[in-house]
Backbone as numpy.savetxt, mean C-alpha at the origin, in Angstrom:
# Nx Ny Nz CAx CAy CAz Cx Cy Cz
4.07 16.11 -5.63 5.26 15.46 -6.16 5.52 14.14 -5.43
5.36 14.37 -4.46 5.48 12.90 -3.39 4.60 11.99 -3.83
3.62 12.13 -4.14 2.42 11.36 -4.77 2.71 10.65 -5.86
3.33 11.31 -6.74 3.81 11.02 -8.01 5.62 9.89 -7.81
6.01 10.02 -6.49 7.13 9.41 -6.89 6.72 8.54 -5.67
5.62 7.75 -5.15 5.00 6.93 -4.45 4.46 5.88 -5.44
3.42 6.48 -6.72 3.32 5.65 -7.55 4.50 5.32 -8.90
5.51 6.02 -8.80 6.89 5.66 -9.37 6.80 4.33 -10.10
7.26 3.10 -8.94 7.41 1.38 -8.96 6.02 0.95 -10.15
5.01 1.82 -9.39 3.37 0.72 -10.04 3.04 1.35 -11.45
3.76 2.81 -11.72 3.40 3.25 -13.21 4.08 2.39 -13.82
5.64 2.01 -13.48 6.49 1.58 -14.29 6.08 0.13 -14.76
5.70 -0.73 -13.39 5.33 -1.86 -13.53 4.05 -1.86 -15.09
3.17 -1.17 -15.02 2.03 -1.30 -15.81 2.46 -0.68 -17.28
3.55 -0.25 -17.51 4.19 0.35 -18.83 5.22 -0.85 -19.61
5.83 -1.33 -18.20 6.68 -2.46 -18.34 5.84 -3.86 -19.07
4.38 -3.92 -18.17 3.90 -4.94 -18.65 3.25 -4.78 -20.20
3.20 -3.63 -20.42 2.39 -3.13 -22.02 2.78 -3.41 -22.56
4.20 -3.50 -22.31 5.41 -3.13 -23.66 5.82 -4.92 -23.91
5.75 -5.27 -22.39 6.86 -6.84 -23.00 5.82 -7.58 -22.13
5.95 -8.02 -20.68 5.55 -9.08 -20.27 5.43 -8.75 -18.60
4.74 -9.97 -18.34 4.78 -9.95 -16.65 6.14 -10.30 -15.58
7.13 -10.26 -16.45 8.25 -10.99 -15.98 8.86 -9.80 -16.03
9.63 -8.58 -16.99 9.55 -7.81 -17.18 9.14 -6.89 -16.27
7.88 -6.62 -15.94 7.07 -5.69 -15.31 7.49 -6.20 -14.00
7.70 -7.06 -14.12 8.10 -7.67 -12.50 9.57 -7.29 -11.42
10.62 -7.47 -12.80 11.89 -6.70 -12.45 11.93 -5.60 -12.38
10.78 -5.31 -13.32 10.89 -3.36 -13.25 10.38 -2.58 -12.36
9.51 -3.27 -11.36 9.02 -2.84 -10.56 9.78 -3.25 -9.00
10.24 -4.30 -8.91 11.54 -4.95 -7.94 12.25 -3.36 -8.12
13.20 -3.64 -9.11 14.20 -2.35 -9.44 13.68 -1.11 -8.93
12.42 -0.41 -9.40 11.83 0.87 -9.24 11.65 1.21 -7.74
11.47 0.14 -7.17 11.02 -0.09 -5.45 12.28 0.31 -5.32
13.39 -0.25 -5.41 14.89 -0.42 -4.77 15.31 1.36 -5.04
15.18 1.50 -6.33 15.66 2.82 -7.05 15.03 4.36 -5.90
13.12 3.57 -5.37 12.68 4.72 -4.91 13.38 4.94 -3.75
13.75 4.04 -2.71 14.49 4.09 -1.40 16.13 4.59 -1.72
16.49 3.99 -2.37 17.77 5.08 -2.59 17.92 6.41 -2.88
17.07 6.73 -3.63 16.65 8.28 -4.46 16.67 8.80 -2.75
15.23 8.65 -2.24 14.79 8.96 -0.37 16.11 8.95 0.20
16.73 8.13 0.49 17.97 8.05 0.73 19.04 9.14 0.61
19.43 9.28 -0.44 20.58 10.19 -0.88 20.13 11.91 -0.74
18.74 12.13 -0.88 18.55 13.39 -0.72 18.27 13.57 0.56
18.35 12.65 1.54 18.75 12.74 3.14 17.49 12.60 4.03
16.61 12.14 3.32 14.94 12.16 3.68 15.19 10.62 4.43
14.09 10.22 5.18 13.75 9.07 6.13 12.83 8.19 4.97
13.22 6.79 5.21 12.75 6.21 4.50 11.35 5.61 5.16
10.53 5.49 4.90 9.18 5.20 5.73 9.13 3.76 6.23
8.44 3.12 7.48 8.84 1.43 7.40 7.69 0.84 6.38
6.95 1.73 6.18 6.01 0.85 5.10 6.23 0.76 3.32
7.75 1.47 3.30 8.53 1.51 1.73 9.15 0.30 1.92
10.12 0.03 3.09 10.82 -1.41 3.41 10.10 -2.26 3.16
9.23 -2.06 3.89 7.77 -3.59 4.10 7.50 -4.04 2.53
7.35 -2.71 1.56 6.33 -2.99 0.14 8.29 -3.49 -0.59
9.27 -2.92 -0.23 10.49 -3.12 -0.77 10.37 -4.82 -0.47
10.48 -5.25 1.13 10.68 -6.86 1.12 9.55 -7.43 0.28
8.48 -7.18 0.42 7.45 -7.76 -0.14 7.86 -7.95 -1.76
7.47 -7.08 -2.32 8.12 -6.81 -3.85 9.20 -7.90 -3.92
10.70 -7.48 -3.43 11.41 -8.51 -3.86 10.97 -9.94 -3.53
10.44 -10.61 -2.40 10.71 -11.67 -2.63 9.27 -12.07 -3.09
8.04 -11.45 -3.15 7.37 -12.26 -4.12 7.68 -12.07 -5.49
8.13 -11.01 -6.09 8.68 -11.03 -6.96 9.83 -11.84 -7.42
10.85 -11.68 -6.37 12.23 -12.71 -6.69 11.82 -14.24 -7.13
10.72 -14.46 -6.47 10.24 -16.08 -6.58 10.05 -16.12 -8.15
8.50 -15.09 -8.40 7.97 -14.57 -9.85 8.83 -15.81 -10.86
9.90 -14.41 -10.38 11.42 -14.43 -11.66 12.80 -16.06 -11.69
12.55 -16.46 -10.55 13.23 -17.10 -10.29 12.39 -18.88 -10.68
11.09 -18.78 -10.12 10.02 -19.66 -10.87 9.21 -19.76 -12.29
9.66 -18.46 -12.78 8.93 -18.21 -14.04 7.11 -18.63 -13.35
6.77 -17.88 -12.48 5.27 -18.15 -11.98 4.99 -16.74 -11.88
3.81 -16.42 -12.90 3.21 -15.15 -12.24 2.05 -15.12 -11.14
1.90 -16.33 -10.26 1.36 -16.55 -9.12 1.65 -15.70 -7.75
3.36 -15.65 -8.07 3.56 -15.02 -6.46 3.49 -13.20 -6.67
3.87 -13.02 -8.04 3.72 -11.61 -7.96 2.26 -11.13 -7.90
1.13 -11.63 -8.41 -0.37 -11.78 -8.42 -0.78 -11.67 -7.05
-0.03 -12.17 -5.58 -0.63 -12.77 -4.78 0.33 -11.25 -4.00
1.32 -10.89 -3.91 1.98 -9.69 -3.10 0.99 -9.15 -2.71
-0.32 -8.06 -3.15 -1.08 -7.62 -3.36 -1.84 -7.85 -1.74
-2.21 -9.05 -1.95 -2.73 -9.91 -1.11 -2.14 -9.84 0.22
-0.99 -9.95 0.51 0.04 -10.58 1.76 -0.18 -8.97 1.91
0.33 -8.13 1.28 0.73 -6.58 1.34 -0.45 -6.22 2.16
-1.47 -6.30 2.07 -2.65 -5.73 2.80 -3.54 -6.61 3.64
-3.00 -7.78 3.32 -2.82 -8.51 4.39 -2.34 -8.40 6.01
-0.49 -8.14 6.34 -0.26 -7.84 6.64 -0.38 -6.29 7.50
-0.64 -5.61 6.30 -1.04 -4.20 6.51 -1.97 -4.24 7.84
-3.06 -5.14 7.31 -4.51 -5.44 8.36 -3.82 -5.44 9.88
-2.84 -6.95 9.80 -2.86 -7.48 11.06 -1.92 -6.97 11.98
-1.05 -5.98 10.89 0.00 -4.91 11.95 -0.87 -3.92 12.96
-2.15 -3.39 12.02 -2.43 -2.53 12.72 -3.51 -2.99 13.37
-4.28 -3.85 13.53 -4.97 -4.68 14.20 -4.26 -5.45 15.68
-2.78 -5.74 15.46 -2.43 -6.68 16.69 -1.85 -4.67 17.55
-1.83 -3.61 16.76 -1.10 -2.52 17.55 -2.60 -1.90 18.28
-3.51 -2.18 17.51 -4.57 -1.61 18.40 -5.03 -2.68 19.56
-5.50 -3.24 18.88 -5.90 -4.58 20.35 -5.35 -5.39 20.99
-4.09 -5.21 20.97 -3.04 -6.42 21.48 -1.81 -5.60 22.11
-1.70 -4.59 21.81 -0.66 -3.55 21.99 -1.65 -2.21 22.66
-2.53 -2.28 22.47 -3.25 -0.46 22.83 -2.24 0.74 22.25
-1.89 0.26 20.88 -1.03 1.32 20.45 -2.20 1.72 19.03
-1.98 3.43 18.98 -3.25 3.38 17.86 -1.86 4.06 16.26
-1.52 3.27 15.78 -0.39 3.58 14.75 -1.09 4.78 13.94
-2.01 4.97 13.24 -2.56 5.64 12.35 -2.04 7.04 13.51
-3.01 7.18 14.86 -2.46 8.31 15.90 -0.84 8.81 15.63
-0.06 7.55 16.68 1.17 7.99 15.94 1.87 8.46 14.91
1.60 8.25 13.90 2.19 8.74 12.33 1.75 10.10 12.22
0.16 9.74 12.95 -0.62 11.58 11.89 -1.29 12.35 13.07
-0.87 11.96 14.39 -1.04 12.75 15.22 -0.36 13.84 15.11
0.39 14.30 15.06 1.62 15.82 15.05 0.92 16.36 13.70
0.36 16.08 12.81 -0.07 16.57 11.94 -1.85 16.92 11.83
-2.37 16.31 12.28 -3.88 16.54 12.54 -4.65 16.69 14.65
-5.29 16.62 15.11 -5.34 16.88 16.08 -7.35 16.49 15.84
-7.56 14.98 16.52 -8.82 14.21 16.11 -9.33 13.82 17.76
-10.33 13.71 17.81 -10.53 13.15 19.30 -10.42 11.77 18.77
-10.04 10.90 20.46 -9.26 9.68 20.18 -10.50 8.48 19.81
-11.83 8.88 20.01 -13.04 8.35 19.69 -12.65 8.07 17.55
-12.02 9.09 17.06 -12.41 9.48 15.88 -10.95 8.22 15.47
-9.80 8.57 16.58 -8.89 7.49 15.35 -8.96 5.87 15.55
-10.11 5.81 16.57 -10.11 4.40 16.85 -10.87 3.68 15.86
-12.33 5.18 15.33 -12.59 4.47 14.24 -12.15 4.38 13.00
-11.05 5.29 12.44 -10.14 5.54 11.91 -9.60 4.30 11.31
-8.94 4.09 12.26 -8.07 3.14 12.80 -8.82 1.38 12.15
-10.02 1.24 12.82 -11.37 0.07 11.87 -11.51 0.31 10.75
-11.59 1.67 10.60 -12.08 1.84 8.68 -10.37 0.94 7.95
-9.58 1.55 8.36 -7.93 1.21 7.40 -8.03 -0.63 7.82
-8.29 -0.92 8.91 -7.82 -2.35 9.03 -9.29 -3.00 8.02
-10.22 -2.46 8.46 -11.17 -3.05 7.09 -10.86 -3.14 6.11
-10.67 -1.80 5.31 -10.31 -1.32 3.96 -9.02 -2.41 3.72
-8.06 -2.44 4.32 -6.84 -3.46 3.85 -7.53 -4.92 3.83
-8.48 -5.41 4.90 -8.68 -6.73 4.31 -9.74 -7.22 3.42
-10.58 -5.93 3.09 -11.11 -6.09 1.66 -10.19 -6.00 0.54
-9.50 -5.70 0.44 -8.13 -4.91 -0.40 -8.01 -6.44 -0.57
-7.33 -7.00 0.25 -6.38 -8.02 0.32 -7.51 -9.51 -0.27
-8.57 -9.55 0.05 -9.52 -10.26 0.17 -9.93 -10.20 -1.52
-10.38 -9.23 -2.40 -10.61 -8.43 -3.83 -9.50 -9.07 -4.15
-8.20 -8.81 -4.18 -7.16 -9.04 -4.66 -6.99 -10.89 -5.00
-7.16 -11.04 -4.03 -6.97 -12.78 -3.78 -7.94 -13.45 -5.02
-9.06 -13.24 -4.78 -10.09 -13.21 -5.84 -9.71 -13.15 -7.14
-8.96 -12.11 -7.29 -8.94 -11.33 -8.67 -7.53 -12.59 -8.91
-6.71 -12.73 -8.43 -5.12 -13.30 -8.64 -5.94 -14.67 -8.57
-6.99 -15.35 -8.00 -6.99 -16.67 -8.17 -8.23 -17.04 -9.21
-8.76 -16.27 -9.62 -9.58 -16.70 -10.86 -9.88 -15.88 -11.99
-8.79 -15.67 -12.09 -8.93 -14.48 -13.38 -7.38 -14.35 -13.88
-7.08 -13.94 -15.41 -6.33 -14.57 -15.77 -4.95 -13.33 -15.02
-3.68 -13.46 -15.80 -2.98 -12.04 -15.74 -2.87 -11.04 -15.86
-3.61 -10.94 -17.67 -3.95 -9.85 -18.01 -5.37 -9.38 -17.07
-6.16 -10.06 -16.84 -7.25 -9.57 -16.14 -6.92 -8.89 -14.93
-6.03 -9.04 -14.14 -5.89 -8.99 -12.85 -4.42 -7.85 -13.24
-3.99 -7.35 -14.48 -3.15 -6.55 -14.34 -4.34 -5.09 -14.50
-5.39 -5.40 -15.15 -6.10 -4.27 -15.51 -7.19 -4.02 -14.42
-7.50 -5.00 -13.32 -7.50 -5.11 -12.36 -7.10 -4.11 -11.36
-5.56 -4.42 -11.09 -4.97 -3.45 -10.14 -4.60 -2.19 -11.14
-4.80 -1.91 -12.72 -4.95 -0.32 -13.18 -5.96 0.15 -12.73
-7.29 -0.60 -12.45 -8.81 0.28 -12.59 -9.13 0.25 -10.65
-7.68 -0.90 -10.56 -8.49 -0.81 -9.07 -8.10 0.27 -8.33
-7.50 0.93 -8.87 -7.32 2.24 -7.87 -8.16 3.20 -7.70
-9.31 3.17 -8.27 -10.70 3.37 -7.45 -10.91 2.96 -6.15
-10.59 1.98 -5.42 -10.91 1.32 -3.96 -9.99 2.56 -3.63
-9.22 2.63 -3.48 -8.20 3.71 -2.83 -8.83 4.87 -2.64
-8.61 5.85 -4.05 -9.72 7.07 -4.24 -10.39 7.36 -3.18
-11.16 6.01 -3.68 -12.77 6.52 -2.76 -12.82 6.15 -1.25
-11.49 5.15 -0.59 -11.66 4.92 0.72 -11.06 6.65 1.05
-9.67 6.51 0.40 -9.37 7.96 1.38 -10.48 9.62 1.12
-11.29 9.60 -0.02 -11.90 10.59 0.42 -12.95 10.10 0.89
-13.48 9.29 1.10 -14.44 9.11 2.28 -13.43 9.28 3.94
-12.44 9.00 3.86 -11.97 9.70 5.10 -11.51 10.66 5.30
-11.16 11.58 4.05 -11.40 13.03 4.17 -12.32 13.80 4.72
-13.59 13.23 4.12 -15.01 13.70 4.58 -15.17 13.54 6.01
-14.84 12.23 6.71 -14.87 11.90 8.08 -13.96 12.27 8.66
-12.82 12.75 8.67 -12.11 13.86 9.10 -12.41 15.11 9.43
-12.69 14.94 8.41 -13.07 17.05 8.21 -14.14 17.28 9.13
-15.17 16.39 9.69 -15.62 16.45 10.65 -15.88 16.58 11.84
-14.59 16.11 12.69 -14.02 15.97 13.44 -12.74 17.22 13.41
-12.33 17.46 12.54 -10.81 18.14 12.87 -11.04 19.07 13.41
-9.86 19.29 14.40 -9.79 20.55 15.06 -8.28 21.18 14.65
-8.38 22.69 15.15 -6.85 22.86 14.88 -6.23 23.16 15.92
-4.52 22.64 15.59 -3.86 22.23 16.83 -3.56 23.55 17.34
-3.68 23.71 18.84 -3.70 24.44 19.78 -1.84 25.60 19.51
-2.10 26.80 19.82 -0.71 27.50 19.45 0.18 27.38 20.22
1.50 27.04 19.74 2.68 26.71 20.35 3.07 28.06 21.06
């Protein structure tokens, strides 16, 4: 169910754009972002910092979108989004000696620290190919191309996280009894 109300914002966006336009799909997905953190909100749940992050992101490349009539900046979110993504967890590992992926999913999995460092390389890779694909796709290819684009591209996803299923499952141990 969580899964399903994670992709909430991006179904709507791609139903939004079927029906009318990229401008459209653009508010509707601004809105859907805003709508998902309140929903989290009111049923008393923690809002994650990476819903805020995709919330600021969304609005203001979006706000621009709408406010420029340019479907440039919403094309390009994509981009900054995993962009960013990269260099958060890139400046927390090598600049910080903090391993974030550890933190979040340590209490939940139990990996030797060999395993989340590479962990840790695979996600900062994976985001700046992400981000890198994306850029590509938003700067030479049209809207519609690059909306069907990010429908089909959710294959990159898929297949990064079960390839780190697989490389997990390798490694996992189970956590020791309380």
């Amino acid at each position: 169910m969580k899964l399903l109300a994670d992709f909430f914002p991006i179904i709507l966006f791609f139903v939004a754009y079927q029906a009318w336009d990229i401008y459209v799909a653009t508010a509707v997905a601004i809105a859907a972002s805003a709508v998902q953190i309140v929903w989290t909100l009111v049923r008393g749940r923690k809002v994650e910092p990476m819903q805020w992050v995709t919330l600021l992101i969304i609005a203001v490349f979006g706000g621009m979108t709408l406010f420029f009539r340019d479907e440039t900046f919403i094309k390009w979110k994509p981009t900054v989004l995993y962009a960013a993504m990269a260099i958060a967890l890139a400046v927390a590992l090598w600049g910080m000696r903090k391993n974030v992926l550890q933190i979040l999913l340590g209490s939940q999995m139990v990996l030797p620290q060999p395993v989340w460092h590479r962990l840790t390389i695979a996600w900062i890779g994976y985001c700046l190919f992400m981000a890198a694909i994306n850029g590509l796709v938003a700067h030479y290819f049209t809207t519609a191309q690059w909306v069907d684009f990010k429908l089909w591209g959710y294959v990159f996803p898929i297949l990064f996280v079960i390839g780190q299923g697989l490389y997990i499952a390798r490694h996992w141990k189970d956590k020791e009894p309380s």
